[in-house]
C-alpha positions in Angstrom: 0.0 0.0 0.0 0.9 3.5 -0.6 -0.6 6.9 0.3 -1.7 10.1 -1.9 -2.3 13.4 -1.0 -4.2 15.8 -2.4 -3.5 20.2 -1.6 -3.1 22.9 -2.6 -1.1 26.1 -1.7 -1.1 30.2 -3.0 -4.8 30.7 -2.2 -5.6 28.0 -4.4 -3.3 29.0 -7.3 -1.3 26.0 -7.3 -2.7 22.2 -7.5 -0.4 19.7 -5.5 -0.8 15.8 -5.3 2.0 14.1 -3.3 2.4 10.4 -3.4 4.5 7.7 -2.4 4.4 4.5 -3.9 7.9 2.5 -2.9 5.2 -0.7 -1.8 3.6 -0.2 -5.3 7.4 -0.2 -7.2 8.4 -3.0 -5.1 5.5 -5.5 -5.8 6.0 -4.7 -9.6 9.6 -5.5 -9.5 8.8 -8.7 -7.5 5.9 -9.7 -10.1 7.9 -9.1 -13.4 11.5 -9.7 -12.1 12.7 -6.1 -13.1 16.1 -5.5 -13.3 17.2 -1.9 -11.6 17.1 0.1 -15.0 13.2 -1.5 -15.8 12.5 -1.0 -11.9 13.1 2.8 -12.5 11.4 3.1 -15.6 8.3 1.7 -15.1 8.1 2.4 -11.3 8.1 6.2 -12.6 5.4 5.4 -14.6 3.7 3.8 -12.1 3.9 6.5 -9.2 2.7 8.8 -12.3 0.0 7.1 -13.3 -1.4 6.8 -9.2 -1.7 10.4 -9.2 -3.0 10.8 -12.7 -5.8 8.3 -11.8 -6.1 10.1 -8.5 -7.3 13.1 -10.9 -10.2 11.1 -12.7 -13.8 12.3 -11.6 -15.6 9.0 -11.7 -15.7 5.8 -9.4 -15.4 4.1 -13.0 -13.2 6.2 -14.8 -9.6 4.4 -15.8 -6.7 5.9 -17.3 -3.7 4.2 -19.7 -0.5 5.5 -20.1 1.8 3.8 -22.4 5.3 4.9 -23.9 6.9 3.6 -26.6 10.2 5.2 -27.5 11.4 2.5 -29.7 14.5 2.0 -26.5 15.3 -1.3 -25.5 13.0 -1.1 -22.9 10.6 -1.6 -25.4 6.6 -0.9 -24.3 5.6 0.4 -21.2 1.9 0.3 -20.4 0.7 1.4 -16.8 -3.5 1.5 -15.9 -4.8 3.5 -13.0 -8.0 4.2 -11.5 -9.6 7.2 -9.0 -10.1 4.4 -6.4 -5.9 4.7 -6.2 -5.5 1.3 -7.9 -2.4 0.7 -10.6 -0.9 -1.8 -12.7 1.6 -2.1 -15.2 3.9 -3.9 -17.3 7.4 -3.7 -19.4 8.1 -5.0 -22.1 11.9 -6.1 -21.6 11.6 -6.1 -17.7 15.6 -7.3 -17.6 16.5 -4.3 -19.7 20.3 -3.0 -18.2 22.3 -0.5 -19.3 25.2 1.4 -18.2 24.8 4.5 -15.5 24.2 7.8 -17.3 27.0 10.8 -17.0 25.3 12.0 -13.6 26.2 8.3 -12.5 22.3 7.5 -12.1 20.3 4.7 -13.6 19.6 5.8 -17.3 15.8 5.3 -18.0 15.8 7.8 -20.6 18.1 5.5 -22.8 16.3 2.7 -21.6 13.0 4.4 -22.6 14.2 6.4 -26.1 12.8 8.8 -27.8 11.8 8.0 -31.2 7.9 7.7 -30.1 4.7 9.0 -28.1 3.8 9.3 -24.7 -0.2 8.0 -24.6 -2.7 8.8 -22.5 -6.5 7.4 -23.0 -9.0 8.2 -20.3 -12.1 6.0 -20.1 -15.0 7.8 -18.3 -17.8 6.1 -19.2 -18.6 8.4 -22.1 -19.2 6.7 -26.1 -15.2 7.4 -27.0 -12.9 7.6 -24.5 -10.3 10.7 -24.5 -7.2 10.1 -26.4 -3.9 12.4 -25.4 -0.4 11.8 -27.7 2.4 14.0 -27.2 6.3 13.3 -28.9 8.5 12.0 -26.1 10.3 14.6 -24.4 13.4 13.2 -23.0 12.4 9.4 -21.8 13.1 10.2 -18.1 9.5 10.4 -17.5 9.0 13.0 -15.6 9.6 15.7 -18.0 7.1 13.7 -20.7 4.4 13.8 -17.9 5.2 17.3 -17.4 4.7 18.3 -21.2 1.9 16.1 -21.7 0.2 18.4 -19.0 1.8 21.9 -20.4 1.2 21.3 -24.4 -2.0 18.3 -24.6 -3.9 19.6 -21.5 -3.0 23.0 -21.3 -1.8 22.9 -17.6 1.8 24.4 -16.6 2.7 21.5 -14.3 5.9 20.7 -12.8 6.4 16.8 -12.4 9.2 15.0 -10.0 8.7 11.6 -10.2 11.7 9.3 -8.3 12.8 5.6 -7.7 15.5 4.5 -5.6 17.4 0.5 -6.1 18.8 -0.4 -2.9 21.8 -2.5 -3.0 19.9 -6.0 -3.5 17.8 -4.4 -6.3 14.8 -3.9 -3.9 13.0 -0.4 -4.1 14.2 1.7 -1.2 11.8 4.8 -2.3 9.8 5.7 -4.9 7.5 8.5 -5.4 5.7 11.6 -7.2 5.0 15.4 -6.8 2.5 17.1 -9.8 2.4 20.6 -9.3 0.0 22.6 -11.4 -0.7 26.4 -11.8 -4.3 26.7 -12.3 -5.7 29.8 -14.5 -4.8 33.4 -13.7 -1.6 32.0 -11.3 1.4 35.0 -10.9 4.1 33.8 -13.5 6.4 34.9 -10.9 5.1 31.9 -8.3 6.1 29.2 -11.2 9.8 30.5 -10.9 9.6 30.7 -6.8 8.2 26.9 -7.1 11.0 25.7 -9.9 14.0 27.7 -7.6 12.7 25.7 -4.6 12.4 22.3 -6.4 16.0 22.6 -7.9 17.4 23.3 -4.0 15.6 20.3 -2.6 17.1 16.7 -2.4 15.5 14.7 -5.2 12.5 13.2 -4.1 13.7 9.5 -3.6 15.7 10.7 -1.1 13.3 12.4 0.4 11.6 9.5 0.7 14.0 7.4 1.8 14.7 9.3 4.6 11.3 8.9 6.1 9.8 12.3 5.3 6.3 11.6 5.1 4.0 13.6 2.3 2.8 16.1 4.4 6.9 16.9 5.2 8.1 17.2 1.4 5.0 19.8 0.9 5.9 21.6 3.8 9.5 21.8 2.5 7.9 23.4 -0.6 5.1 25.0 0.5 5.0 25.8 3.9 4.6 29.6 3.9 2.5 29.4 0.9 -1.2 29.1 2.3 -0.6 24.8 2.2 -3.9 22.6 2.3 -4.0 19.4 2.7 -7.6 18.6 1.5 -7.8 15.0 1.5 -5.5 11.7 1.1 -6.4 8.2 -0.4 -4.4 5.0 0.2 -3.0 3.4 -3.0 -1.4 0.2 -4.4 -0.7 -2.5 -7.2 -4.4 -4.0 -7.9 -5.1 -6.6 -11.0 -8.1 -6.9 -11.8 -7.5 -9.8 -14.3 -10.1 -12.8 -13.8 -11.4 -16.0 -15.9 -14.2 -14.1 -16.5 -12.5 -11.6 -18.8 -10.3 -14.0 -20.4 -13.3 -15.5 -21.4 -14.6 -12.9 -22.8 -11.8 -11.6 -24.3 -11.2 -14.9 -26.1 -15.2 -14.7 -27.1 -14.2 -11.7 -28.7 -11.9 -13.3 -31.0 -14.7 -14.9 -32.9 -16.0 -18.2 -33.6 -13.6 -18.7 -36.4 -10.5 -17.8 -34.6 -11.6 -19.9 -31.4 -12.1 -23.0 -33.6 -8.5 -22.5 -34.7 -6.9 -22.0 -31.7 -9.1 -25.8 -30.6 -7.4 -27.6 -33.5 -4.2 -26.3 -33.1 -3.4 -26.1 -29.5 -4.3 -29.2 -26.7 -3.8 -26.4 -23.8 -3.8 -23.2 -24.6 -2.2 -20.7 -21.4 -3.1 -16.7 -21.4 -0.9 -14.7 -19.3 -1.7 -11.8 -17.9 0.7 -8.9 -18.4 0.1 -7.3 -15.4 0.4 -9.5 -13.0 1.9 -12.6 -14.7 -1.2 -14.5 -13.2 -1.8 -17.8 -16.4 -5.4 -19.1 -17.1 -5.6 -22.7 -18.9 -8.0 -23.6 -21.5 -8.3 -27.1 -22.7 -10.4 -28.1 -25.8 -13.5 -28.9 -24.1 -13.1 -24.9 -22.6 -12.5 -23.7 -25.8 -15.8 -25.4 -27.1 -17.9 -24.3 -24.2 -16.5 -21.1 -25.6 -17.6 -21.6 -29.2 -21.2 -23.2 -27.8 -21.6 -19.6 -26.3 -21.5 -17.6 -29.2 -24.2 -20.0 -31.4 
């Protein structure tokens, strides 16, 4: 489990969400085996996609993030909800490469940047919204960030951190969104961006045992700071028979009858959680029997 706050600070001028999601890293590097380099990567995404999800209106309402910057980390997917639940996958979850020049694990050579950031929102409605922006750098962060500024039209300032202990466990992990809302003093974006470049990077924050409402303070304390609410977050799949079913259903009669004659078991993996569902003939034809 992790925890999210929600604030805000400057009379309401600026938007802050807080989160820290080390329990939510580590249970994705223990499901897909994720070397230090994928843990940083997709952990990023992760601890961005909790507080994007925390940002949907709608008990329903998903969001998908997925980045493709033709890297060898290949695809990253990550799927969030408002109720604070997140899952994701990599591609190449063993993905290694050497340290970058600031001697820190390089997830923006991992990631590339020859492709789009992604971002589909599903709230209920008869087409969901679809968000594309060009990779920015591949660290993450900075592609959240522009997302926001040039697809959404909200000047946001993104820190998003992960941090490998020794034995490749996550030590910390975390985010910070920070959004100007209409009719903000320029001036305040420059006081906010001074103060974030003389903090510690948020990992170590983290990792020191400073809680949420302590890293906004750090920021924010003589700024009007609000904590309005908090929500407690973590790694949920939601994968199930059930929707393997139906996703297979989907396929088709045609396809389904295939997939009888040419495989004695077939096994569906989850991406998400790694979780495998079995289907023998007889399922596959209680399948087929369905659809008529």
């Amino acid at each position: 489990m992790g925890r999210l706050v929600r604030a805000t600070a400057s009379n309401g001028d600026v938007r802050l969400f807080m989160a820290i999601t080390t329990d939510i890293v580590e249970k994705a590097r223990q499901i897909h085996d994720l070397s230090p380099t994928a843990s940083a990567a997709l952990g990023r995404l992760l601890s961005a996609g909790t507080v994007m999800g925390a940002m949907l209106k709608g008990d329903k309402d998903t969001l998908t993030l997925s980045m493709n910057g033709k890297g060898p980390a290949g695809n990253l997917v990550v799927v969030a909800n408002s109720k604070g639940n997140v899952k994701g996958y990599i591609s190449n979850p063993h993905v290694d490469l050497p340290l970058n020049d600031k001697g820190k694990l390089n997830v923006g050579a991992a990631v590339g940047k020859d492709g789009f950031l992604n971002v589909v929102k599903d709230m209920g409605l008869r087409d969901p919204y679809v968000g594309s922006v060009p990779i920015y750098t591949g660290e993450i962060g900075d592609d959240i960030a522009y997302y926001f500024t040039v697809s959404e039209q909200v000047p946001s300032a993104v820190a998003l951190g992960v941090l490998v202990d020794k034995d490749t466990s996550i030590k910390a992990a975390g985010a910070l969104v920070i959004q100007m809302m209409p009719g903000a003093n320029e001036l305040l974006a420059d006081i906010i961006t001074f103060r974030l470049q003389e903090i510690p990077p948020l990992s170590t924050l983290i990792a020191e045992g400073k809680s949420c409402e302590d890293i906004l303070n750090l920021l924010f304390d003589d700024m009007d700071l609000k904590i309005h609410d908090e929500m407690q977050i973590s790694y949920e799949c939601d994968c199930s028979r059930e929707r393997v079913e139906k996703a297979l259903i989907a396929l088709g009669k045609d396809e389904l009858e295939r997939l009888k004659e040419e495989e004695e078991l077939m096994q569906v993996e989850c991406h998400f959680c790694d979780r495998r569902y079995q289907f023998t003939r007889e399922d596959i034809q209680k399948l087929i029997d369905t659809i008529g």
